[in-house]
N, C-alpha and C positions, 0 to 999 in steps of 0.2 A: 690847181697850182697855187702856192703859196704868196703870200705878198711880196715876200723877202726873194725871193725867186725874181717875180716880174721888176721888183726895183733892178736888179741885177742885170737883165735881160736888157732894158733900158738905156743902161748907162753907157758913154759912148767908146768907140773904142782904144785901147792903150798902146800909143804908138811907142814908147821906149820898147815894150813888149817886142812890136812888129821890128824894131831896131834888130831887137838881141835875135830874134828868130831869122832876119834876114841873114845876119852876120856868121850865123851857124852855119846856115846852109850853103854860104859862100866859102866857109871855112870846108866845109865840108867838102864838096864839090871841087875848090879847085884850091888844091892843096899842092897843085907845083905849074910853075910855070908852063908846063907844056900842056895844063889842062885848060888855057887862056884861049884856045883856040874855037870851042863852045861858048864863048859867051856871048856870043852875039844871038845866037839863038832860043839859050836859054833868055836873054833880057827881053827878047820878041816874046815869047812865051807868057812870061812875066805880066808885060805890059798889057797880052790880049787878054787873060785870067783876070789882072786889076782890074781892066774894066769891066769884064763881069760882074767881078763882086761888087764892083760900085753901082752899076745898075741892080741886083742882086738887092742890094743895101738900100737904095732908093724904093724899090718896089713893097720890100719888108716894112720900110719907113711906115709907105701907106696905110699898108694894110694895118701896122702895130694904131694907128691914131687911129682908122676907122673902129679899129676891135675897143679899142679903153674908151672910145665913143660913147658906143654900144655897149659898152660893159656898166657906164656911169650909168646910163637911160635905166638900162635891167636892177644896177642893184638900186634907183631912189624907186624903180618899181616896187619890186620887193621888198623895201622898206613900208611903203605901204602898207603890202600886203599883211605883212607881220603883224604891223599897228591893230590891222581890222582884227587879226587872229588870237590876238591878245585879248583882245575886248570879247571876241568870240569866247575866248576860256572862262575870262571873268563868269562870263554869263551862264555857261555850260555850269559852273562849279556851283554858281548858288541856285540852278534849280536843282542842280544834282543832292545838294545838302539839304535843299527840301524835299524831293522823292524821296531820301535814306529816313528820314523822318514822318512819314508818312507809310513805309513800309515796317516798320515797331511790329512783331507779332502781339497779340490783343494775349497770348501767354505769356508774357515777359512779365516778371515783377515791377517792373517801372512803369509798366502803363499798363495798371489793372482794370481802368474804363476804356479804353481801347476797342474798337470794333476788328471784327476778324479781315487779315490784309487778303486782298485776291487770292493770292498763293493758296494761301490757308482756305480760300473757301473754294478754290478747285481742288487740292488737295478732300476737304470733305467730302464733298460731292464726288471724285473717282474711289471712297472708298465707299460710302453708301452705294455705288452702282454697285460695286462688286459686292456689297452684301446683298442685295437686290439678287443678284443674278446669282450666290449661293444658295440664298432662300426659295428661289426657284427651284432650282433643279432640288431641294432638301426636300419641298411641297410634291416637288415633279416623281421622288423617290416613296414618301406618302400615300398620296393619288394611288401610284402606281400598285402600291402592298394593298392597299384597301381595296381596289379593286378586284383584285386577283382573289383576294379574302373572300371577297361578294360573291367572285362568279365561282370560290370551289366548295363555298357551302350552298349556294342553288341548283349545282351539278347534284351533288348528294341528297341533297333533299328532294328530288324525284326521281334516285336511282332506284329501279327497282331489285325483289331480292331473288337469287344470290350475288353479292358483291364480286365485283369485278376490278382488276387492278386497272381498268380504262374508265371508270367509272371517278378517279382520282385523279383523270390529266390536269385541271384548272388545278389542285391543290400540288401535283409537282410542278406547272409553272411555277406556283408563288414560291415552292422552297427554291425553285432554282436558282430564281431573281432573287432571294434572299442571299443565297448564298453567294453570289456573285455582287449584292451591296456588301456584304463583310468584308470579302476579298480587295474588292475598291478602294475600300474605307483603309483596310490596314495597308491596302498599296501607297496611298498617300496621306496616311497619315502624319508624315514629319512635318507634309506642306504647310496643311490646313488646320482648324482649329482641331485640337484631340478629342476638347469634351463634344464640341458639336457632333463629329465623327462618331465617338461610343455614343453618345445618345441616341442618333439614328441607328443605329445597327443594332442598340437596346429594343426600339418600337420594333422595327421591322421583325426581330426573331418574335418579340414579347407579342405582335400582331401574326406571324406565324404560329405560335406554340396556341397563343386562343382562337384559333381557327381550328385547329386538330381539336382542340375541348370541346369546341360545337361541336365538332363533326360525328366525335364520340355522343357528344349529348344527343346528337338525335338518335343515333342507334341504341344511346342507354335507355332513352325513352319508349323505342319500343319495345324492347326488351323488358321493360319496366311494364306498359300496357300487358304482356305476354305474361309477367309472373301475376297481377291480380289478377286473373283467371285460376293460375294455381295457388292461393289462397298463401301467396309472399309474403311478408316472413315467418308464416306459421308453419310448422315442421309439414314436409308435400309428400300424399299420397302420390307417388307419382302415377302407379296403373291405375289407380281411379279416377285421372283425370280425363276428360274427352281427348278424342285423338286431334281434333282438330286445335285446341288448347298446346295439346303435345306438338304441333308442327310448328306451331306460331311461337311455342319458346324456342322450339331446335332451331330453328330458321333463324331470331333476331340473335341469339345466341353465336351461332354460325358467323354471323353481321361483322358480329363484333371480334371476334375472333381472327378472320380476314381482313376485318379494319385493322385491327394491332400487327398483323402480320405485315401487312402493305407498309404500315407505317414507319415499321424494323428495317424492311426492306430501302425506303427511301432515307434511313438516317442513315446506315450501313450496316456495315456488316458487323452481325453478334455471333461472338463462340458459342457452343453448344451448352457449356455452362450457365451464360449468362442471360438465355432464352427464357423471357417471363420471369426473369429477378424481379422486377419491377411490380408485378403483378399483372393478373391477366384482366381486359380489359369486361367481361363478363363480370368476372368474380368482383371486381370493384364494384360493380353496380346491384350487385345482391348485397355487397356487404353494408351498400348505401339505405338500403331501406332497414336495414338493422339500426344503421346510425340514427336515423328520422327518430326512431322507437325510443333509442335508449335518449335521446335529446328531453322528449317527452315525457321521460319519468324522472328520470334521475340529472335535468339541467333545467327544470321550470321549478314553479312553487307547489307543486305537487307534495303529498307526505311519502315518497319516496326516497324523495332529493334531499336523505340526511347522513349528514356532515360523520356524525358517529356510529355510521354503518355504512363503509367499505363492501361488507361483505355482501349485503345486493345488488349493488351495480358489479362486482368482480364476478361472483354467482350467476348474473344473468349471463354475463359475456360468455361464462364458459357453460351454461345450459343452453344458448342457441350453437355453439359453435357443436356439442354433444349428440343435439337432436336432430343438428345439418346434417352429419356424417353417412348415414345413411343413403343420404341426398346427391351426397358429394362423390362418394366412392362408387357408388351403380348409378347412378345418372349424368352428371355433370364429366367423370371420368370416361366415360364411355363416349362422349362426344368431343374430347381430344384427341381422340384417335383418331389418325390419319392425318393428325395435323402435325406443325412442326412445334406444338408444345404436349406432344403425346407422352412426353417424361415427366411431365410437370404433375406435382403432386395436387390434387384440386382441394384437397379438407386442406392443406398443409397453405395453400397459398390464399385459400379464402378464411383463414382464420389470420394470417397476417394484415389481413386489412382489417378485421375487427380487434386487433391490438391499438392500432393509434388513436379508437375510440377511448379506452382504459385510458393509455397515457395521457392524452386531452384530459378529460376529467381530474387527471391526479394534478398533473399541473396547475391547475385552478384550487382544486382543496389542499393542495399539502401548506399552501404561506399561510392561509388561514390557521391549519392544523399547528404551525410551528409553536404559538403559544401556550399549547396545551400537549405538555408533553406525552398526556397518556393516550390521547387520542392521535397524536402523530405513528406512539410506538404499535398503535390497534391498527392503523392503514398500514404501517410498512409490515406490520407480523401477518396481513392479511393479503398484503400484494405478495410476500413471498410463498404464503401456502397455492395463493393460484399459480405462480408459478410452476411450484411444484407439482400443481395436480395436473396441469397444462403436460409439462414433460414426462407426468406419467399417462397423459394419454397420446404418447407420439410425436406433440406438436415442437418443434425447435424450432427457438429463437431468433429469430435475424441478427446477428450482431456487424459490427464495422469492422474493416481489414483494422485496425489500430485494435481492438477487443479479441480481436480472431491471432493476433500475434500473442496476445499474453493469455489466451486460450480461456476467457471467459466466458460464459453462458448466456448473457442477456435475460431482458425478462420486464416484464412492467416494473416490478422492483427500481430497476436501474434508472427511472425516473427520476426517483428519489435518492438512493443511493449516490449516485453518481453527480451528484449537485451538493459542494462540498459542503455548503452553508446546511444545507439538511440533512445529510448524514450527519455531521457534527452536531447538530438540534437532535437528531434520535438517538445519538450515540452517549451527548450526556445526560436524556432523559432515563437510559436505560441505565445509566452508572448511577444516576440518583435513586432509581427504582430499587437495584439493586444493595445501592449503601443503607436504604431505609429497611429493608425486609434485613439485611446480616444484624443489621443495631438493635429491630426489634425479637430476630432470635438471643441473640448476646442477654438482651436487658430480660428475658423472658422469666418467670421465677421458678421452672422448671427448666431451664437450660440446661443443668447439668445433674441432673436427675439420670441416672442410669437404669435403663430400660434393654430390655430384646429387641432387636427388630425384624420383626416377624410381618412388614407390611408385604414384601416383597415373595410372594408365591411362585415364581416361574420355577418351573423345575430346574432348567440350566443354571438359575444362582441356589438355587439348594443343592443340586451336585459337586459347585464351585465349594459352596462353604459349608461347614455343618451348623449346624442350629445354635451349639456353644458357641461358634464365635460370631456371634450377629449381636453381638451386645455390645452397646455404645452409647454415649451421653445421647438425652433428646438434641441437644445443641450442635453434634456432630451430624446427627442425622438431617437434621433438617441444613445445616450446609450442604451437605453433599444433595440432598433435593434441591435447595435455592442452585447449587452450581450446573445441578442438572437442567435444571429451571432457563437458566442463562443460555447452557446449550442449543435448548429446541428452539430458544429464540435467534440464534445468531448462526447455527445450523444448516436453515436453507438460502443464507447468504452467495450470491452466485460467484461473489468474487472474494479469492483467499488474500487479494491485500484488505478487505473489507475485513474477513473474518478474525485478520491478525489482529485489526484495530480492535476490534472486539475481542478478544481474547486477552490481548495487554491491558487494555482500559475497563473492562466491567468483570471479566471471568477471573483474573489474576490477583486481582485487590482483594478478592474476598478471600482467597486460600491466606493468601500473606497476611492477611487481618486476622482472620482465624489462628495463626501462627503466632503471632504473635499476642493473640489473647491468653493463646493458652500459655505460653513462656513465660508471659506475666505475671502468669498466676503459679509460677512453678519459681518463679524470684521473690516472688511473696514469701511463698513456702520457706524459700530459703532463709530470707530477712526474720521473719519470725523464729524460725528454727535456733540460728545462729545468735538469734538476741537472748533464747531462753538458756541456752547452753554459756553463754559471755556470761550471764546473771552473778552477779558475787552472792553466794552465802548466807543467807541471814539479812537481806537486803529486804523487812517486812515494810517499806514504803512501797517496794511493786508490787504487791501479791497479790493485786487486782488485776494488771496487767497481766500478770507473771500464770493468773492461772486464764485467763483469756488464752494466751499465748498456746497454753498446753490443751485448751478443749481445738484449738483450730489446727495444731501440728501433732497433736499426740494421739498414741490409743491408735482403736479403729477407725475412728473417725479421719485421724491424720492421714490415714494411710487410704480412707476413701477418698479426700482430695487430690494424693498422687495418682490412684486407677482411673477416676475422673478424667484426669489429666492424660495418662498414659492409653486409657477408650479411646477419648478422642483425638487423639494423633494417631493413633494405628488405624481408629478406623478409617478417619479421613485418608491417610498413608495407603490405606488395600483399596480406597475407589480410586482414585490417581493411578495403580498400577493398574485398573482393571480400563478404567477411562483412556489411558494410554494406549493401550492393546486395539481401540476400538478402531473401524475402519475410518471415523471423521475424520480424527486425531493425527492419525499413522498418514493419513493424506493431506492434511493441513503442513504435517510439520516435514513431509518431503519436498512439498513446495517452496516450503521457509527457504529449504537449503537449498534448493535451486534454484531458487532467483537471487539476485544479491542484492534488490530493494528489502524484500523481507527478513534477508538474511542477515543483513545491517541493522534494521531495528530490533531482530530478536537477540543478536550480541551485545543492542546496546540494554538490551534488560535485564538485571540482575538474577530472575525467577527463572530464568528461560537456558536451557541446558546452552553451553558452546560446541557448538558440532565442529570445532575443532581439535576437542578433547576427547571427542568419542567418536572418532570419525575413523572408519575400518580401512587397510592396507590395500581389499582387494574391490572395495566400493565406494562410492561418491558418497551413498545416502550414511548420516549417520546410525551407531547400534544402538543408541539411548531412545527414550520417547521424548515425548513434548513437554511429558510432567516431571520429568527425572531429575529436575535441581531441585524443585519443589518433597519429592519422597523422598533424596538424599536427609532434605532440611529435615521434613517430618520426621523421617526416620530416625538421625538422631535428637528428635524433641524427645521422640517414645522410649529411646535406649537412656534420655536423662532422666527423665520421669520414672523409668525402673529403676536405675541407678538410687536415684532419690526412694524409691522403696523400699529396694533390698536395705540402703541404710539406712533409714527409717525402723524397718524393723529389726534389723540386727540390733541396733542403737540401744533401743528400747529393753529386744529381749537380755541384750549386754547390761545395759545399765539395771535389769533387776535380776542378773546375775552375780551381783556385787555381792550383796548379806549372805550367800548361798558361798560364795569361794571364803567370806570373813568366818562362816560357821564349822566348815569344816576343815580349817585348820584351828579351830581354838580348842583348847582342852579339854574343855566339854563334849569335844565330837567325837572323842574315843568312848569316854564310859556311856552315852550316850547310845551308843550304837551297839557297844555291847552289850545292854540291858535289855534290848528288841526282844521282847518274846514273841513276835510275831513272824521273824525271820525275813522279816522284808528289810534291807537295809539302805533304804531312801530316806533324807532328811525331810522334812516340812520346809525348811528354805530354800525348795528343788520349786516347790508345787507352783507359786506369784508367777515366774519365768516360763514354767510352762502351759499354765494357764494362759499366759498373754498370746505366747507364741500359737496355742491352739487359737486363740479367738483369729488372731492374725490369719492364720493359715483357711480357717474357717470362712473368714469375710472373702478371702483371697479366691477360693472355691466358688462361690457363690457370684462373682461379681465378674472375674475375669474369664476370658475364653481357655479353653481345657489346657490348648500349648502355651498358652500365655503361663498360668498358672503352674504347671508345670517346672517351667525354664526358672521364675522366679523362684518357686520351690528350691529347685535345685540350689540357688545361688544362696537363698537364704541360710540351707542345713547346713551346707559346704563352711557356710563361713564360720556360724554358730557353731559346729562341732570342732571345727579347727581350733575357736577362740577355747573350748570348753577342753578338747585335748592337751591345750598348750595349757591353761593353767592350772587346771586338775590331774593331770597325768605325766607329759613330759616334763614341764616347768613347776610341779607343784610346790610351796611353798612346804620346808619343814623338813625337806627330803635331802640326803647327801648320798652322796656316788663314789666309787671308789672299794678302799681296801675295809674301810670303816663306815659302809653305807646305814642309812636307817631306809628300810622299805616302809610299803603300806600294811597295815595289821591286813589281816586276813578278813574282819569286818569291812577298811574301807576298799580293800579289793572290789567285793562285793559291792558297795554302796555304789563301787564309778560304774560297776557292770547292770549293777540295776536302774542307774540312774540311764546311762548310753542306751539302753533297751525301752526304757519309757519313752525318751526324746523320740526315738524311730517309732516305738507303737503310737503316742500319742499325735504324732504327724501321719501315721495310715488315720487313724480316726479320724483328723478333720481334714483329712484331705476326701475320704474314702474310699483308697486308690488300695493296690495287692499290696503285702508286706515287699515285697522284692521293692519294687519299684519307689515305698517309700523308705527304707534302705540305703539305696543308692547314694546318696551325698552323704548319709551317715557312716559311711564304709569306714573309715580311719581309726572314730572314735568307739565303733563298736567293735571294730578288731582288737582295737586296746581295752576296751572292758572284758571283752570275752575272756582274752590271752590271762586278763589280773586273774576272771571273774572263774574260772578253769580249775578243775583239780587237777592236785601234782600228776597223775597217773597218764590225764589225757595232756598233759604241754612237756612232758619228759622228753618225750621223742622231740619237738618244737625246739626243745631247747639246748639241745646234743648240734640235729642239723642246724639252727642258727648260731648258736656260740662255736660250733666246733666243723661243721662242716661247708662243703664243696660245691657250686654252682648254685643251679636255682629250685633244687628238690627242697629248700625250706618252705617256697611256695605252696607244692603240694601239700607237708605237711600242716601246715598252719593251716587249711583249707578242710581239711579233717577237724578242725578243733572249734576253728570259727565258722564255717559255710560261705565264710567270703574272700578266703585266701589272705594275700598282704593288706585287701582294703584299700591300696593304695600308700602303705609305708614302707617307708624303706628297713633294708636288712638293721643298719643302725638304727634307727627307730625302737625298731621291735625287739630289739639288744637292749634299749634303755628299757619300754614297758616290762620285759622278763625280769629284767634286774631288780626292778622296784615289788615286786614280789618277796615278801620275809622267807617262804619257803625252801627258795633256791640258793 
């Protein structure tokens, strides 16, 4: 209750109040004279309630004094009290400000001498209990595996034989309890620490897995006591050994055997495939005394154990794995039978454990080997031939599902190979090997000496080619050996991304080098050629140059720098096609196209055909070869190089056809020729030009192959007799046509007929081919000699059916006259030759 309240309550009471209240109620109540007649009652009423209340009011009186009494007494108590409670806070507040400062963790940066507060050192202490009592049960986990470890290798080490799957109960405790610490571990692992967690589960399996190795150890070792009886690792008579020898290998043999079986069994379940992938636990411990052996020759200081001889330590591996066979197919096989590795091949599985001996070994010599490139390329060209001799006696490779998807073959090789830093070490030793042997055939002073090559004996390349055409510069020849050379080393590469590398980087460079040497020398040709013909006139400051120029472009000799040239690009050209055809090749470059890593690098190479250009409508693989942009190239090297010969010597025999066209049309060539008492009517300005052309045609014989010589033949007469018909015959100088023509006297009739008849005999002679055949490009111009060279009697008819007649019976005719029909001229043609006859 409020102060304000009890003052209220207090105060005495308001009689104007009691007035106006009386007066209402009087009003109220007796509102008419006739209600006068209660009032006497009501004033009794009245008066006995007044003094209630006034007694009422008296008694209130009391009580109100007694209470404010009582109230005064309570609140100077209370006042009191308060006072004490005040002093009480005081005091509560400054010890309290001293605990808050006394409680400061001893980590706070502000009070770095600080000792640690209670808090903090029961805090330590419930976290050390609880590492305490994880270390326990981590030890209690320990204890636990080592023990079971103890009692399942004492179980086995007095089991006697034959092996029993009860003989293993202590070692299926411990995998059990193994496996049920892993299960735990990865149960709560979010809880607890992780690394703690894998560490123990690392001990515990890594204390399982060397318990199984003992356990194998002691049956290797008797099995081990069992083979120096049989006179282990030396190749084993087996019937010659005692029977009792015989029982004591079958038996520890057996051991192990059903050791590895038990042990499949407790890891789980293996497909039928996968049985003895691993290897079988016998054959590991034969292949183990092999290891001892080769440790002891070829990894001590023995003279063995050298660095530049591969091929003894790779030799031994595969003469024990050789002289096992025997061993391994009637003995060793025969005692997998009945078991559940009776598919297992026993030579096939016991020579895979003597592989990782090899790889060991190379691993350790090849970083050594890296600095010496010839000795690196002497181990990988010697790890690949064991390879090779390995796969041709049966044994395959192990490879990994990642090598078995891009289907390559494995091999000791792939030690190395497969290690990018040394293949790239052997890959530019061999590109250097190779640049040094092209530079010192190039620089050789026989390089381009034209020779036979007659090394080559197999019948099958003599039936390919015939013996004219095996002629080729030395310089060609020994290319196409160096690139064969390349081949057998890159050859028995297991992997065809390996082989592409190889073949882009050491086998490609040298054709394109080759290529380009020779083009070189054929733009020489040309520079010189072109400088001697620019020459002004009368220029005697060059004539030193000028006759340089002509011993190195002209003559026979000119023309043996283009066949030079054009040997060796055919020949090279015809091994590319034949290289191509081969089965490595045709297989390298199917693979190209169907992987699209290889495919991608051989698009990006200029040398290397696009098998999108030659790629067939109804097949994937393309129809070109591997070599086919490289023969393309070649081929037209060989087609410019001809080119450059046929004019060469057209050139030649043109340019000393000059004085022979000035002399027979000068005025001297009529009485000249009619004075001949010999009836021969050939100038002596005929004989320089044919001379040449015989030497030409001569050296041509002699140097080139029969079709080669041949084709150019042809091209050469063809042009020569054309030029010789056009300006001695159709186009002669001196001659007119028409109503008022002047023909050829009847002499040089003759002289064009004697001279066209020499050209064709004098190319049978140095060719020394039939008349027909050398003929043939002459056909035009001896039809035109014939036809001049003809008496009236026999071209009368010729010249009725060609002047005057119908279809193509002039053919026949003229074919009667010459032996070679039109020759190749046309009816106009042979209208103008008629013509130019005085006769007709």
């Amino acid at each position: 209750m409020s102060s304000q309240k009890i003052q209220r309550l207090l105060e005495p009471p308001d009689v104007s109040a009691a007035h106006r209240s009386a007066l209402e109620y009087l009003n109220s109540s007796f509102a008419h004279i006739d209600d006068l007649d209660g009032i006497d009652k009501v004033l009794s009423q009245t008066k006995a309630r007044s003094s209630e209340l006034q007694r009422q009011l008296s008694a209130s009186q009391q009580s109100i004094d007694s209470l404010v009494t009582k109230t005064r007494v309570a609140a100077l108590a209370n006042l009191d009290t308060v006072r004490g409670l005040g002093e009480d806070r005081e005091s509560i507040e400054n010890e309290m400000t001293y605990l808050s400062h006394e409680l400061v963790s001893s980590l706070s940066p502000s009070k770095s001498e600080a000792n640690p507060t209670l808090l903090e050192d029961i805090e330590t202490m419930h976290r050390i209990l609880k590492e305490l009592e994880s270390v326990r049960a981590y030890v209690a986990v320990i204890e636990r595996t080592l023990t079971l470890s103890e009692g399942a290798l004492a179980q086995l080490r007095g089991t006697p034989s034959p092996l029993s799957k009860s003989s293993t109960s202590e070692y299926n405790r411990l995998s059990a309890f193994v496996d049920n610490v892993v299960q735990t571990c990865d149960s709560v692992q979010d809880i607890g620490s992780v690394e703690q967690s894998l560490h123990l589960v690392t001990f515990v399996q890594r204390t399982r897995d060397k318990t199984w190795l003992d356990i194998k150890g002691i049956f290797s070792a008797k099995l081990n006591a069992a083979l120096e009886n049989l006179q282990w690792p030396m190749a084993v008579d087996y019937p010659a050994a005692s029977e009792h020898d015989r029982k004591s290998f079958e038996s520890a043999f057996k051991d192990l055997i059903l050791l590895q079986e038990i042990g499949e069994n407790i890891e789980g379940s293996i497909s039928q495939l996968d049985i003895g992938s691993q290897g079988l636990y016998p054959l590991e411990t034969l292949a183990h005394a092999i290891s001892l052996r080769f440790k002891y020759h070829f990894e001590t200081e023995r003279e063995t154990n050298r660095l530049d001889k591969p091929e003894w330590y790779l030799s031994h591996i595969m003469n024990v794995a050789h002289d096992h066979r025997p061993f391994m197919d009637n003995v060793i096989q025969r005692l997998l039978l009945g078991t559940k590795y009776q598919r297992v091949n026993a030579w096939q599985n016991y020579v895979t454990f003597l592989i990782p001996i090899l790889e060991r070994k190379l691993r350790r010599t090849v970083p050594t080997s890296i600095s010496h490139p010839a000795l690196l390329a002497h181990t990988v060209y010697q790890a690949l031939i064991f390879d090779s001799n390995m796969r041709e006696l049966g044994y395959e490779f192990v490879v990994g599902a990642e090598a078995k998807k891009t289907e390559e073959k494995g091999g000791v090789s792939s030690v190395i190979l497969c290690q990018k830093e040394w293949f790239n070490a052997w890959l530019e030793g061999e590109k250097k090997f190779a640049e040094d042997q092209y530079n010192e055939i190039i620089s050789s002073s026989d390089a381009w000496v034209i020779v036979d090559d007659e090394s080559n004996d197999s019948d099958e390349y003599k039936l390919s080619r015939s013996m004219a055409e095996l002629k080729a510069t030395n310089s060609a020849r020994r290319i196409k050996a160096l690139v064969g050379q390349v081949t057998d080393r890159y050859s028995p590469l297991p992997s065809f991304a390996h082989r592409t590398r190889f073949l882009i980087h050491v086998q490609l460079p040298i054709l394109e080098q080759y290529y380009s040497r020779v083009s070189s020398s054929l733009d020489a040709f040309e520079t010189l050629s072109s400088a001697l013909v620019r020459a002004v006139p009368g220029a005697l400051g060059v004539e030193g140059a000028k006759t340089d120029s002509r011993k190195l472009t002209g003559g026979v000799e000119g023309s043996q720098r283009l066949c030079k040239a054009l040997l060796s690009a055919r020949y090279v050209e015809s091994a590319m096609q034949r290289w191509g055809e081969e089965e490595f090749f045709l297989e390298l470059w199917t693979e190209i196209n169907h992987r699209a890593a290889l495919r991608t690098r051989a698009e990006m190479h200029p040398s290397l055909p696009n098998s999108a250009d030659h790629q067939s409508s109804k097949s994937d693989t393309p129809e070109c070869t591997i070599f086919e942009e490289l023969i393309t190239q070649y081929t037209k090297l060989a087609s410019r190089a001809e080119d450059m010969l046929v004019s060469q010597v057209c050139g030649e025999t043109e340019a000393a056809l000059k004085p022979h066209f000035v002399a027979i049309t000068s005025p001297k060539d009529g009485s000249d020729t009619q004075n001949a008492d010999d009836g021969i009517a050939v100038p002596p300005s005929l004989l320089p030009s044919i001379a040449l052309l015989s030497a030409h045609l001569n050296f041509l014989r002699n140097t080139l192959p029969t079709a080669v010589t041949t084709h150019v033949y042809r091209r050469i007469a063809t042009h020569i007799a054309e030029h010789i018909l056009q300006r001695e015959v159709l186009f002669r100088p001196g001659l007119t046509r028409g109503q008022f023509r002047t023909g050829l006297a009847w002499e040089q009739a003759r002289s064009v007929h004697a001279e066209s008849e020499l050209w064709a005999e004098t190319c049978q002679v140095a060719l020394r081919t039939s008349r027909a055949r050398a003929e043939g490009p002459w056909a035009r111009l001896l039809v035109a000699g014939r036809l001049l060279g003809a008496s009236r009697q026999e071209v009368d008819r010729a010249v009725k059916e060609v002047l005057g007649g119908q279809g193509d019976a002039w053919e026949d005719v003229l074919d009667a006259v010459t032996s070679l029909g039109s020759g190749g001229l046309g009816k106009e043609e042979v209208k103008i030759v008629l013509r130019l006859r005085d006769d007709l």
